[in-house]
N, C-alpha and C positions, 0 to 999 in steps of 0.2 A: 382405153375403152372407158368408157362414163357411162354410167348408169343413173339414172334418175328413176327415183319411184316416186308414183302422183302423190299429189300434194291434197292427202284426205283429212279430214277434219274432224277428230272424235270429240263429240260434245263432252264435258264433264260431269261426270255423275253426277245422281241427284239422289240422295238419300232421305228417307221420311220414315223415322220410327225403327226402321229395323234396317240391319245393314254393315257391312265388315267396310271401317277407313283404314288406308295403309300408307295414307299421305300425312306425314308429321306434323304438321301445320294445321291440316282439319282436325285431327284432334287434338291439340292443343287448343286449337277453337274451342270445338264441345267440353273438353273439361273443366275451361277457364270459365264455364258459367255457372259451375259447382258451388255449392256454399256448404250446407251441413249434409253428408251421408252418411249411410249406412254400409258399411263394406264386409265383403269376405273373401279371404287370402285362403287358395285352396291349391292344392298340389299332387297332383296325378287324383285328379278329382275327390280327396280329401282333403276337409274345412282346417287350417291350419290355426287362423284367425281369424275372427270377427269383432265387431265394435261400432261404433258411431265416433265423426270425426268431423272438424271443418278442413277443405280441402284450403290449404293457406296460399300456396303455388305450384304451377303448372311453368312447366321451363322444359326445352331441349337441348340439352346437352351431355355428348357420349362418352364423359367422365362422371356425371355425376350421376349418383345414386337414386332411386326411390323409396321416399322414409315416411315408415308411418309410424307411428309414436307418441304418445301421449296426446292422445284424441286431434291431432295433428294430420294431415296429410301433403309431401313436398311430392308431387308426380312429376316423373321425367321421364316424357315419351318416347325417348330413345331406350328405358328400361323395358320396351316391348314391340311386337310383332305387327298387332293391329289391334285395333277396337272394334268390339262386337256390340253394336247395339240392338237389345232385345228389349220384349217385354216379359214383365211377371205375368202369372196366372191376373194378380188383380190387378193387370193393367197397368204398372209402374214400369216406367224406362229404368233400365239400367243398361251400363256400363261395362263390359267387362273386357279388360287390360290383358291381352294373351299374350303370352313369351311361353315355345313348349310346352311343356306340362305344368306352367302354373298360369294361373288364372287370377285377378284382382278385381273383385266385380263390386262396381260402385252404383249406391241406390240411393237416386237423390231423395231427402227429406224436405225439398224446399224447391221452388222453380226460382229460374233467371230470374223473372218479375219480383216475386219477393224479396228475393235477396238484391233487387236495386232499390227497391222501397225503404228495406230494413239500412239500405246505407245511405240513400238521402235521409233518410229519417237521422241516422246520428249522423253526417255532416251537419245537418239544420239543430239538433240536440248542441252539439260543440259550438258552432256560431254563436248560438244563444247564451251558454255559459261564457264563451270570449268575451261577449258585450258585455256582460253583467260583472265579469272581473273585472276589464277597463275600466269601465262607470266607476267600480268601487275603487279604482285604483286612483281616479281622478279626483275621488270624493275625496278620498284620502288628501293629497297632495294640496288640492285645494283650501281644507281644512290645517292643514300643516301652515301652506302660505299666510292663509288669516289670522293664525295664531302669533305668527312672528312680526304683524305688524304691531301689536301690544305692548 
């Protein structure tokens, strides 16, 4: 006996602002655009930790840990359930990383735009100091050559 059931087509969510992901990959997305936050580690709804941090990596994988540490943050979203994004009272998106009864809720200090500004800005900062060691590296050398012609 063969059964076939129709072949229906469920669109893929569309989330804007507020909203539970439970697909590993979406949020990996949205984390990976984190740069400095503000977070707090709470457990059965008391604050355990809080601080400010740069979020350094976003990775899935169901060995490895999630470390927050020395104004540091490694998230690995296989360390939780799903992500809830909400707003603050004023209007800030946050973050918050649910496993049971503990909660990791991250409050960006910075949007994706800036923090791609602040990193071309130092790619093109590093470029400019490259060229200017070169230069002076060739001055150098250059100057070495002319001297040994004497």
């Amino acid at each position: 006996m063969n059964h076939h059931l129709p072949e229906t087509k469920i669109p893929a969510p569309c989330i804007v602002n507020t909203g539970v992901i439970v697909n590993k990959l979406d949020m990996r997305r949205l984390l990976g655009d984190l740069g400095r936050v503000r977070y707090a580690y709470t457990q059965d709804g008391e604050v355990c930790a809080s601080g400010e941090g740069d979020v350094m990596e976003v990775f899935a994988n169901p060995r490895r840990s999630t470390l927050v540490a020395n104004n540091a943050l490694y998230l690995n979203v296989y360390s939780f359930d799903c992500l809830e994004l909400t707003q603050s009272s004023e209007k800030e998106a946050c973050f918050d990383l649910v496993q049971e009864g503990m909660r990791l809720r991250l409050t960006p200090l910075s949007t994706p735009m800036q923090e791609r500004q602040e990193r071309c800005w130092n790619t093109n900062a590093i470029e400019a100091m490259m060229e200017q060691v070169l230069s002076a590296k060739w001055d150098a050398e250059i100057d070495d050559d002319s001297s040994d012609m004497f």
